[in-house]
C-alpha atoms as an extended CHARMM CRD file, in Angstrom:
* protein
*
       233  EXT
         1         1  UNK       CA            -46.1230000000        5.9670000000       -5.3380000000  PROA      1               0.0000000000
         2         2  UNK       CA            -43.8750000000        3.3260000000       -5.6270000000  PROA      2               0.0000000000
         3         3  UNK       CA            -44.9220000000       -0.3080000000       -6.4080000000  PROA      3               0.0000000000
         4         4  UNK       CA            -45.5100000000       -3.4230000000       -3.2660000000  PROA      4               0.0000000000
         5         5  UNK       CA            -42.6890000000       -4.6330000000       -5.1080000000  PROA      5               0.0000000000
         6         6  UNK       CA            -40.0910000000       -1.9720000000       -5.2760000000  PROA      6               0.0000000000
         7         7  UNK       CA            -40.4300000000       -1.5910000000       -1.6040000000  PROA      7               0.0000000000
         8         8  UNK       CA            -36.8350000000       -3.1090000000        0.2720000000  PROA      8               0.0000000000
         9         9  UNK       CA            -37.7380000000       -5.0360000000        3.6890000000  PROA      9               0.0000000000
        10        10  UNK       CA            -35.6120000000       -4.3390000000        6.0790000000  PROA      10              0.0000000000
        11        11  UNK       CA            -33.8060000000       -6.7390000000        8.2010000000  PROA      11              0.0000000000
        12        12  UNK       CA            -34.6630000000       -6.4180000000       12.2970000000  PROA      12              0.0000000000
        13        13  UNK       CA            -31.4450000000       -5.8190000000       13.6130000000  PROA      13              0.0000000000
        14        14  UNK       CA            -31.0590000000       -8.6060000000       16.3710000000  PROA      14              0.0000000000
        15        15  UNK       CA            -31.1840000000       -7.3380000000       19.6820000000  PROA      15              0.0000000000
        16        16  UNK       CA            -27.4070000000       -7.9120000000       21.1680000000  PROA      16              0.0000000000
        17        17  UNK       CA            -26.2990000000       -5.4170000000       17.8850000000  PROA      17              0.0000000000
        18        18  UNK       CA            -28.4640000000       -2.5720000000       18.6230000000  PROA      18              0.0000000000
        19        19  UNK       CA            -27.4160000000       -2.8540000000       22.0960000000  PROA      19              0.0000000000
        20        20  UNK       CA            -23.6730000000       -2.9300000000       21.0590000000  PROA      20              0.0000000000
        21        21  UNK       CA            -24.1200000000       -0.1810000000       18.8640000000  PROA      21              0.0000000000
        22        22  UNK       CA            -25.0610000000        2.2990000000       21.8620000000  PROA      22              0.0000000000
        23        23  UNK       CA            -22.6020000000        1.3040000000       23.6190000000  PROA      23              0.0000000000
        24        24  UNK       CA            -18.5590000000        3.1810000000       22.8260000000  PROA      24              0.0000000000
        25        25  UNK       CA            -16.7970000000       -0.3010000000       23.5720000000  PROA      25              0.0000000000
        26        26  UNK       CA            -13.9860000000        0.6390000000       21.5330000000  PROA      26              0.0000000000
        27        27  UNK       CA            -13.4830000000        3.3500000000       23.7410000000  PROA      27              0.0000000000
        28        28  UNK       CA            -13.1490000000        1.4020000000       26.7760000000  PROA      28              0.0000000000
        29        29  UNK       CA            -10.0670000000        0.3270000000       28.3840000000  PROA      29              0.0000000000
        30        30  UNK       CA            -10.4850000000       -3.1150000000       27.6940000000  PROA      30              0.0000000000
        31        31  UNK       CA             -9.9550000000       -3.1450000000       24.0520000000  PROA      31              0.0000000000
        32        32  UNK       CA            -12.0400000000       -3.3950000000       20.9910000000  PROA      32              0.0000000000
        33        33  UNK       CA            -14.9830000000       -5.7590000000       20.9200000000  PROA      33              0.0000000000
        34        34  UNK       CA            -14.0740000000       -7.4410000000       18.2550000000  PROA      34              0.0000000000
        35        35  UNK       CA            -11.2460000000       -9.9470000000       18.4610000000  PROA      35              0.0000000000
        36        36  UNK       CA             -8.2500000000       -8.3440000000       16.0890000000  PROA      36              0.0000000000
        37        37  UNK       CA             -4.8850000000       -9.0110000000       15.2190000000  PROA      37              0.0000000000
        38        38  UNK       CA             -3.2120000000       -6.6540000000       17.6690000000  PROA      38              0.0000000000
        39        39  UNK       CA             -6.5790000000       -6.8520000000       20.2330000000  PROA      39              0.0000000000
        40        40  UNK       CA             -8.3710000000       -9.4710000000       22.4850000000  PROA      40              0.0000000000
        41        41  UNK       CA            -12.5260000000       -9.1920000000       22.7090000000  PROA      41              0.0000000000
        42        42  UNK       CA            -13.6600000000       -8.7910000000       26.0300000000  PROA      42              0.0000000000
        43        43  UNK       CA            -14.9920000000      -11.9060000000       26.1290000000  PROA      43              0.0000000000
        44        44  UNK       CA            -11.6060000000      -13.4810000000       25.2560000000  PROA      44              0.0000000000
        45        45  UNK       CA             -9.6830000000      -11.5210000000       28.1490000000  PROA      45              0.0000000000
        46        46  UNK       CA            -12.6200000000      -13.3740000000       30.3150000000  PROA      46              0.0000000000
        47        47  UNK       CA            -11.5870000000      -16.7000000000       29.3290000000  PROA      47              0.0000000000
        48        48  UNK       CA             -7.9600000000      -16.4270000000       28.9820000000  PROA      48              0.0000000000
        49        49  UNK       CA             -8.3050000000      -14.6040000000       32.8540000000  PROA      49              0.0000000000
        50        50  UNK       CA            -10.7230000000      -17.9480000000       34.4060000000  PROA      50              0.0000000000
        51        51  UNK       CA             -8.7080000000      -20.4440000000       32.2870000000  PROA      51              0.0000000000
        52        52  UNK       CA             -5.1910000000      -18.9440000000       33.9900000000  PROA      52              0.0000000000
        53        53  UNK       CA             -6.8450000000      -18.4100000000       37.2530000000  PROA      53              0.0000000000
        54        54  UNK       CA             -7.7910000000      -22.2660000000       37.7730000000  PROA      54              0.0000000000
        55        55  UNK       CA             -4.2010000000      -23.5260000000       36.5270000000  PROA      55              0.0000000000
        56        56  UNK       CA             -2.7060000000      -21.1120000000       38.6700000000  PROA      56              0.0000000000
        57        57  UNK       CA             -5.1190000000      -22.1820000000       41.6040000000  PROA      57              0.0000000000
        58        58  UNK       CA             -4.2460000000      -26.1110000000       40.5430000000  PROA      58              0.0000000000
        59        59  UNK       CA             -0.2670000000      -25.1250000000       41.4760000000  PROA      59              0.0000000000
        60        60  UNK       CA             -0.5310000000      -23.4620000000       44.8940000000  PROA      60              0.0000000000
        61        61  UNK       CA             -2.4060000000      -26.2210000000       45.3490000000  PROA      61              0.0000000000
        62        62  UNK       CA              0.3570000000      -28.7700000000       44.8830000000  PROA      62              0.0000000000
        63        63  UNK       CA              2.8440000000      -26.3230000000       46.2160000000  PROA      63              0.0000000000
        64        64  UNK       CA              0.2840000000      -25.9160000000       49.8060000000  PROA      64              0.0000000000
        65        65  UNK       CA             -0.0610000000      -29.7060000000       49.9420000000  PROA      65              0.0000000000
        66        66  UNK       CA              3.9250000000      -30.4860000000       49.6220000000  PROA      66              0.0000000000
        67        67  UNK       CA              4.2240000000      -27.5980000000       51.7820000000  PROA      67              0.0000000000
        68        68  UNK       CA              6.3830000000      -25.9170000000       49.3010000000  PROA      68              0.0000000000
        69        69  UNK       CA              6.7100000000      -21.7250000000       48.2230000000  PROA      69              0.0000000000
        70        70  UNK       CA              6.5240000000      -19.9200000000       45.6200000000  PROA      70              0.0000000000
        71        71  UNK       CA              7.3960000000      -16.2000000000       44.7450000000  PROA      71              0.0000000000
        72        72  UNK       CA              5.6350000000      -13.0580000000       44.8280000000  PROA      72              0.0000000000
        73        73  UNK       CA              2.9560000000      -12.4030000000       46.6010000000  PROA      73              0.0000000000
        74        74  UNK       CA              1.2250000000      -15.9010000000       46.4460000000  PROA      74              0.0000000000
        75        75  UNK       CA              4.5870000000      -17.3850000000       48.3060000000  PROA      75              0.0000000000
        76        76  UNK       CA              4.2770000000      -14.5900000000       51.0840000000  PROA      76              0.0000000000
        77        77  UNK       CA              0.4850000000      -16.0830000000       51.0790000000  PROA      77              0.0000000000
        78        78  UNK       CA              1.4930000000      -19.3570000000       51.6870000000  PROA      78              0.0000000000
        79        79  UNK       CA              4.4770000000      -18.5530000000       54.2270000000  PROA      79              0.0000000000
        80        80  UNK       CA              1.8420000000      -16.2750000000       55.6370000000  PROA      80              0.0000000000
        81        81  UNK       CA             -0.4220000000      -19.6580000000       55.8920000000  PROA      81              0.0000000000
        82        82  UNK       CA              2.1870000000      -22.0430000000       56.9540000000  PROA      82              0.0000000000
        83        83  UNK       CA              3.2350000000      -19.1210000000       60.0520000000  PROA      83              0.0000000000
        84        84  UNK       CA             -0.4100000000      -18.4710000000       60.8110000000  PROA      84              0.0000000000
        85        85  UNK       CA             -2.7540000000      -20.8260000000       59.4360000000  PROA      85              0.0000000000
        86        86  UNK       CA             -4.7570000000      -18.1210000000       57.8750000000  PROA      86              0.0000000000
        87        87  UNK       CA             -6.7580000000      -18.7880000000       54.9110000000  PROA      87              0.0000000000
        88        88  UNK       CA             -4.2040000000      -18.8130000000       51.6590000000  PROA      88              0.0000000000
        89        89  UNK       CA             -7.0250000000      -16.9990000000       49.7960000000  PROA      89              0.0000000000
        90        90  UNK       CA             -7.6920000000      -14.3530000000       52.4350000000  PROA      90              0.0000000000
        91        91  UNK       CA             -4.1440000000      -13.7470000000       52.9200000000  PROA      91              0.0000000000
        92        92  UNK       CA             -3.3050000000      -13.6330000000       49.1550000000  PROA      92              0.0000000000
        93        93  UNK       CA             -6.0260000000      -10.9320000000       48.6920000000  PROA      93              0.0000000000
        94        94  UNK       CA             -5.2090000000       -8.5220000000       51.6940000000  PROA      94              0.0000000000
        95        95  UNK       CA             -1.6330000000       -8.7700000000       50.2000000000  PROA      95              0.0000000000
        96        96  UNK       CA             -2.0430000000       -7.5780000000       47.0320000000  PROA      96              0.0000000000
        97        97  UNK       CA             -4.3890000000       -4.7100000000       48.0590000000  PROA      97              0.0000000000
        98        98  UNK       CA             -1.4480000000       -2.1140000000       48.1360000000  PROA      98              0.0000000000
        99        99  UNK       CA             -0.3880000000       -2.4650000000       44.4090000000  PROA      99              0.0000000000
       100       100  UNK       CA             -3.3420000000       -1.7500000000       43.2530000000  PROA      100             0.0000000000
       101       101  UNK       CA             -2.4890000000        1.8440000000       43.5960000000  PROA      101             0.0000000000
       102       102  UNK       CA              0.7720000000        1.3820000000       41.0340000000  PROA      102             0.0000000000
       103       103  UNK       CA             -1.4220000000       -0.5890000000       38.5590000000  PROA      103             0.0000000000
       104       104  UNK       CA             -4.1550000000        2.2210000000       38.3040000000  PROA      104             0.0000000000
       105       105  UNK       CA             -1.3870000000        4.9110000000       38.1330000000  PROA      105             0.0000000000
       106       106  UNK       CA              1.0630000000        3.1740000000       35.3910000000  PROA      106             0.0000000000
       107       107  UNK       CA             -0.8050000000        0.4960000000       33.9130000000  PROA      107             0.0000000000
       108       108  UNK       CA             -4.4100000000        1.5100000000       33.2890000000  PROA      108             0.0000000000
       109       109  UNK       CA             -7.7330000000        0.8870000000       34.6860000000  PROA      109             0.0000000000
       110       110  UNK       CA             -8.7000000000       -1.8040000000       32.1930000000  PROA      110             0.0000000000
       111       111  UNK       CA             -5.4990000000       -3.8080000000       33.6110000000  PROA      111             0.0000000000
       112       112  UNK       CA             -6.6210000000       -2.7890000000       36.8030000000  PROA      112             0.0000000000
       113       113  UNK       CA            -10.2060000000       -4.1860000000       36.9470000000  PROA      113             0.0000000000
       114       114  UNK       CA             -8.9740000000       -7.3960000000       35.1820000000  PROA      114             0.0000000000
       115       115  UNK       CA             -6.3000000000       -7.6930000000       37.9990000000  PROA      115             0.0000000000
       116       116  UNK       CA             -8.6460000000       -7.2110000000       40.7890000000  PROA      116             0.0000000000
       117       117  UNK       CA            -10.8930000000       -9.8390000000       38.8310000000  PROA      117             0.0000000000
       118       118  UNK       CA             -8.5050000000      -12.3320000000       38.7600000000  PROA      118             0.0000000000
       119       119  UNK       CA             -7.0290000000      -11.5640000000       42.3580000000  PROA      119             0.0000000000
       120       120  UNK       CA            -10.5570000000      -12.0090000000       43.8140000000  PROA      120             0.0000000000
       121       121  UNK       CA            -11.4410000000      -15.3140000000       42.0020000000  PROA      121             0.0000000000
       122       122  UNK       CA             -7.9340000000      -16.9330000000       42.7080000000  PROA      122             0.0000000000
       123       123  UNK       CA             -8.8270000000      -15.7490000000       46.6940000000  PROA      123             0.0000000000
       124       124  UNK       CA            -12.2340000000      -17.2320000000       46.2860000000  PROA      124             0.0000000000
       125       125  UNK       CA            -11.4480000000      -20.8500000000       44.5910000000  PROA      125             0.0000000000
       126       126  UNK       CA             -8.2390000000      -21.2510000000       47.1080000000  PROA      126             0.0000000000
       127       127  UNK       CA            -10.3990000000      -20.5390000000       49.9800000000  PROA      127             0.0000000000
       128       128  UNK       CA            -12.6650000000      -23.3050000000       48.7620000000  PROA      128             0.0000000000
       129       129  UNK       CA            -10.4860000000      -25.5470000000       46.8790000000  PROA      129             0.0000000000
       130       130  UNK       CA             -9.9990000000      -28.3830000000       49.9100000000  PROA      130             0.0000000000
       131       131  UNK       CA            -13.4870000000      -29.1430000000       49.4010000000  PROA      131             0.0000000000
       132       132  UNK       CA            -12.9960000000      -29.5460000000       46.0180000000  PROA      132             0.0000000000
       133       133  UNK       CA             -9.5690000000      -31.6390000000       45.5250000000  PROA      133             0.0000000000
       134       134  UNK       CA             -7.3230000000      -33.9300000000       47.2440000000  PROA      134             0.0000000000
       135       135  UNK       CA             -3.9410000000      -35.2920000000       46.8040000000  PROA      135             0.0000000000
       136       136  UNK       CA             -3.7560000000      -38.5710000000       48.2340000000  PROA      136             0.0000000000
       137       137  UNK       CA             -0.3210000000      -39.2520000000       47.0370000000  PROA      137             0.0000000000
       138       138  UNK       CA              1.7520000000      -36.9470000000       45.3820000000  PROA      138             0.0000000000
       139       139  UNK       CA              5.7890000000      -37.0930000000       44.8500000000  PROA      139             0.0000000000
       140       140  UNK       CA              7.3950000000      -33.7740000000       45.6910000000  PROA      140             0.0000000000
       141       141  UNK       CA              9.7120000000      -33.9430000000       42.7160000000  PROA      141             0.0000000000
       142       142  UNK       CA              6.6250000000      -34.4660000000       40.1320000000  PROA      142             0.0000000000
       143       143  UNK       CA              4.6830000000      -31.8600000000       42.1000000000  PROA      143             0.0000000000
       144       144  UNK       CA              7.2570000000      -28.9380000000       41.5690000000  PROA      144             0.0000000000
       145       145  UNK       CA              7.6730000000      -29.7860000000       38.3190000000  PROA      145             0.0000000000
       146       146  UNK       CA              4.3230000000      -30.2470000000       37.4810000000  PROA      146             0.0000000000
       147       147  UNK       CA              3.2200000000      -27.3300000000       40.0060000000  PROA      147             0.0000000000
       148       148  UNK       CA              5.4550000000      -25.2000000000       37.8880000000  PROA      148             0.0000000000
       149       149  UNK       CA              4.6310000000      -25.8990000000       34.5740000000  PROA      149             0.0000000000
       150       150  UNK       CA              0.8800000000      -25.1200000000       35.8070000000  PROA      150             0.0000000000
       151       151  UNK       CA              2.1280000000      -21.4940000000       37.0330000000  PROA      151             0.0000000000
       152       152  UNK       CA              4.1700000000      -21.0020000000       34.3500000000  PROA      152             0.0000000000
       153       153  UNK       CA              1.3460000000      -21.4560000000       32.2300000000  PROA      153             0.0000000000
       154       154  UNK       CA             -1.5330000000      -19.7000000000       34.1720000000  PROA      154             0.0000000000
       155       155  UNK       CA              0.3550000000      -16.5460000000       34.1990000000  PROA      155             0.0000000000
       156       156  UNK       CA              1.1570000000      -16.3690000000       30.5780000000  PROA      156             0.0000000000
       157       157  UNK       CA             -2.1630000000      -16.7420000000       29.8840000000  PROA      157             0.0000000000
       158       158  UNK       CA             -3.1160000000      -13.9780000000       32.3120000000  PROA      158             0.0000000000
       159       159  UNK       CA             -0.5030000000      -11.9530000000       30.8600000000  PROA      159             0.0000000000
       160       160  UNK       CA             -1.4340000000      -12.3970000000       27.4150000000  PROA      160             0.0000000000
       161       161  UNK       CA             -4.6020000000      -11.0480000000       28.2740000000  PROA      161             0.0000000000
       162       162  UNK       CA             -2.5900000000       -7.8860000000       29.6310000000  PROA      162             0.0000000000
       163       163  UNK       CA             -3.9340000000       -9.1710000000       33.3560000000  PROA      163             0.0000000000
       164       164  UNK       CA             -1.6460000000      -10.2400000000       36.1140000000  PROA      164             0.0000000000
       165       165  UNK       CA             -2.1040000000      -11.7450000000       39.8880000000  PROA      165             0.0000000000
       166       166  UNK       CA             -1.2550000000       -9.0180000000       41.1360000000  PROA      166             0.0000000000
       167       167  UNK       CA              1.6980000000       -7.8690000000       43.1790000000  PROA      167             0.0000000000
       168       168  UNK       CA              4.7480000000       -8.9890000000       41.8840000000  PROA      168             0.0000000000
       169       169  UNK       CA              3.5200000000       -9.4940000000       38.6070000000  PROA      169             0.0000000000
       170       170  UNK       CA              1.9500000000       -6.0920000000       38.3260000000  PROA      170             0.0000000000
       171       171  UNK       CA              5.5690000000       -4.9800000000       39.2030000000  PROA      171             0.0000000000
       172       172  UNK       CA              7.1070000000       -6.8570000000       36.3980000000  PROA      172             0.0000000000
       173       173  UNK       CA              4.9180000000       -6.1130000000       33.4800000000  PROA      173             0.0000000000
       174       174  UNK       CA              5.2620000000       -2.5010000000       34.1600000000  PROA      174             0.0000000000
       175       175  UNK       CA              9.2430000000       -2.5930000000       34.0620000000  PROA      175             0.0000000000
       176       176  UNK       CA              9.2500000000       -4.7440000000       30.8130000000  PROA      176             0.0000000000
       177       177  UNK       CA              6.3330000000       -2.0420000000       29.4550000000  PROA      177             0.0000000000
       178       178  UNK       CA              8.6430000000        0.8490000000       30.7040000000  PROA      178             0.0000000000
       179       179  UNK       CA             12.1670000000       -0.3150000000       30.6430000000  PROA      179             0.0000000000
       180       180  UNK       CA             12.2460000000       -3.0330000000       28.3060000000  PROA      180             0.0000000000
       181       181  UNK       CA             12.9170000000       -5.6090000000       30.7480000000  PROA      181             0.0000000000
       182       182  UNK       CA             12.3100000000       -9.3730000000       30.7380000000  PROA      182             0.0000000000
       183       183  UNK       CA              8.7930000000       -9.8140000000       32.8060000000  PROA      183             0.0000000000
       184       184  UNK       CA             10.4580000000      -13.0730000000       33.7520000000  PROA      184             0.0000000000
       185       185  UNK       CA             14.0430000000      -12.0230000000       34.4250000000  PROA      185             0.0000000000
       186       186  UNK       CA             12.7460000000       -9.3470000000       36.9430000000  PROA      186             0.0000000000
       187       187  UNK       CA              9.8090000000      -11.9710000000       38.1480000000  PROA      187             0.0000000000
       188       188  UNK       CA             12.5010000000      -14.7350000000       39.0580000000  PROA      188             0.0000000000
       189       189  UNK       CA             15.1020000000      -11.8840000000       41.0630000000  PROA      189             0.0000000000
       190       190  UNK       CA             12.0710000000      -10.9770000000       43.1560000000  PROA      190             0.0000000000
       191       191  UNK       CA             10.8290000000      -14.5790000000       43.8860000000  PROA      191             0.0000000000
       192       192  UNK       CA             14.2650000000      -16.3100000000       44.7220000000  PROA      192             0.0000000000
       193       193  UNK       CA             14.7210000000      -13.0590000000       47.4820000000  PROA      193             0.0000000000
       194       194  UNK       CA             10.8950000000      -14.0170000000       49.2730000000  PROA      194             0.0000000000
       195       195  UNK       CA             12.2910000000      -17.7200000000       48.6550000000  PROA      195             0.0000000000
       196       196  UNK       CA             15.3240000000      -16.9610000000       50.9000000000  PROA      196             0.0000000000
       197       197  UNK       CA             12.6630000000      -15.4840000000       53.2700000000  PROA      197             0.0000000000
       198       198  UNK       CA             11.3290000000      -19.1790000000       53.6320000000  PROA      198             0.0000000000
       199       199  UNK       CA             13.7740000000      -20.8800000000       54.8940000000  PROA      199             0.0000000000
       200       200  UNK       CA             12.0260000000      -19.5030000000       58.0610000000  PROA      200             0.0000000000
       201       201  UNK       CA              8.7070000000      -21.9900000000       57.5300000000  PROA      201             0.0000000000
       202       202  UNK       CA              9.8660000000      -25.0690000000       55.0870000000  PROA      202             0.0000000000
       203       203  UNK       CA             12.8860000000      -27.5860000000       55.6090000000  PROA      203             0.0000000000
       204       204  UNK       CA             16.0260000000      -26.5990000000       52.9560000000  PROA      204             0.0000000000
       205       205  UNK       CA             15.3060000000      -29.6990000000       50.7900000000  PROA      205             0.0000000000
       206       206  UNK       CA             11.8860000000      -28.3600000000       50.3260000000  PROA      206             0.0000000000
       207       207  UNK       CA             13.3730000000      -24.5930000000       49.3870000000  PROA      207             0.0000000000
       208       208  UNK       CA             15.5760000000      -26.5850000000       46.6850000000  PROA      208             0.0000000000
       209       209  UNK       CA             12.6310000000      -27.8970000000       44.9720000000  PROA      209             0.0000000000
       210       210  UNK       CA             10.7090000000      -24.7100000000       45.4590000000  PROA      210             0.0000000000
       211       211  UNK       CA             13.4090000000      -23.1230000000       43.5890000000  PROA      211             0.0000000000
       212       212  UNK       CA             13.5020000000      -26.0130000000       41.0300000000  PROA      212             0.0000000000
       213       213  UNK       CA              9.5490000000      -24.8920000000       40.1280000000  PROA      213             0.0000000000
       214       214  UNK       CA             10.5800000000      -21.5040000000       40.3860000000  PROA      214             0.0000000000
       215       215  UNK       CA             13.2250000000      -22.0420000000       37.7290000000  PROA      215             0.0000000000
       216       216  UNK       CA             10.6290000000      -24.0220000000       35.4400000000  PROA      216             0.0000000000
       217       217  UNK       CA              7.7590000000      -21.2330000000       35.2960000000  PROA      217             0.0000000000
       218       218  UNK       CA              9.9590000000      -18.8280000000       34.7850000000  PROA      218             0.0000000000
       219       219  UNK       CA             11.6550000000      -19.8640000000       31.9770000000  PROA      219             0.0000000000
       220       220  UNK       CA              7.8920000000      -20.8850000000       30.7060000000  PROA      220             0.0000000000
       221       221  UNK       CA              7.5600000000      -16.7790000000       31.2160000000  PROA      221             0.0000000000
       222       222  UNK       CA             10.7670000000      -16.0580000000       29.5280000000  PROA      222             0.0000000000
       223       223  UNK       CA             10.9130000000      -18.0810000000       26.9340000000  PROA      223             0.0000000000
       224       224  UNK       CA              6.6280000000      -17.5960000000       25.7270000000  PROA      224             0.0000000000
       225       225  UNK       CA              6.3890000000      -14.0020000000       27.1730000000  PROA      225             0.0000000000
       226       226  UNK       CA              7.9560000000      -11.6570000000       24.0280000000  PROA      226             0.0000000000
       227       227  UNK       CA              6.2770000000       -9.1060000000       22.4500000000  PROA      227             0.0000000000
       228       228  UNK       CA              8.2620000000      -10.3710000000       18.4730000000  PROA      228             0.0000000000
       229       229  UNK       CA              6.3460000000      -13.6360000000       19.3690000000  PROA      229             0.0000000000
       230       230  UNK       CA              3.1500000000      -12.7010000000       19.8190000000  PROA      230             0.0000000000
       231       231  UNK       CA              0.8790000000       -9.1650000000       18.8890000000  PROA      231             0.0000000000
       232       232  UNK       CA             -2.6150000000       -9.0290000000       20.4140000000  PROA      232             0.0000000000
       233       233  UNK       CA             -2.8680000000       -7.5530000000       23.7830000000  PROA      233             0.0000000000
């Protein structure tokens, strides 16, 4: 019988790790659960999805209150809202409901889910965003700049999290994942088509700056968006 002494207490293992342990989260399609090199943790996908979901939310703000457009599937949103006056929110989420089906089949179900996520909070926070903020002034040059820059931004940071708004940029990711091609390049074809498409709803001094904010988020896209630049995904 050993000595009180020789006897090693054992350390409680705090609840969180046993529960982490029983759970194969490295197995999931989200990544590892520990942040790596080449890996987000969930909980940094989370962040990186809300923090490009409310900058992206700030934009089509501006862009709804100048009543400019955008591309992809957010600027058939708001051409949708400017035709109908539906909700940009409900419209954006009915919208992207078809593509879906090519993100589960080519891109994954962890990209998937974190699409849907983001799609459905965007909806949500644009549907209730004129309660929140006003623009009581706002110069339409500034605002596509600035409106730009904050889309520009908000996507990179979903799609450094391997998330996208759906859509369009669902479409894009896949071709640069497949063929090599520029997420951006491919983003800014598709948008300046559905921008030619609004000439039907806005005034053509109101396209140019629309295409002036297009120009500015994409190159944001272009220029940030490279896999030699940056490794975790």
């Amino acid at each position: 019988m050993q000595p009180l002494h020789s006897f090693r207490v054992c350390q409680p293992l705090p609840i969180g790790s046993v529960f982490l342990t029983l759970l194969p989260m490295k197995h999931l399609s989200f990544g590892h659960w520990n942040s790596e090199a080449t890996h987000h943790a969930p909980w940094e996908d989370l962040l990186g999805i809300v923090i490009g979901t409310i900058l992206v939310a700030l934009s089509l703000s501006i862009y709804a209150h100048l009543g400019m457009v955008t591309g992809g599937v957010a600027g058939l949103a708001l051409i949708g809202h400017y035709w109908s006056g539906l909700p940009i929110g409900t419209l954006f989420f009915v919208l992207n409901l078809p593509f879906y089906v090519l993100a589960m089949m080519r891109m994954g179900w962890g990209f998937t889910l974190k699409t849907f996520f983001a799609v459905g909070l965007l909806s949500l926070i644009m549907n209730i965003q004129d309660r929140l903020i006003s623009f009581a002034a706002l110069d339409v040059l500034t605002g596509s700049v600035v409106a730009g820059v904050l889309l520009g931004m908000g996507l990179l940071a979903m799609f450094r999290h391997r998330t996208s708004l759906g859509g369009v940029g669902i479409l894009a990711l896949y071709l640069q994942d497949r063929f090599k091609l520029k997420a951006g390049l491919v983003q800014m074809a598709i948008d300046l088509a559905i921008l030619a498409v609004s000439f039907a709803v806005a005034p053509p001094l109101i396209i140019a700056f629309s295409v002036l904010s297009a120009v500015i988020l994409n190159l944001i896209i272009t220029i940030n968006h490279r896999q030699d630049r940056y490794i975790a995904r």
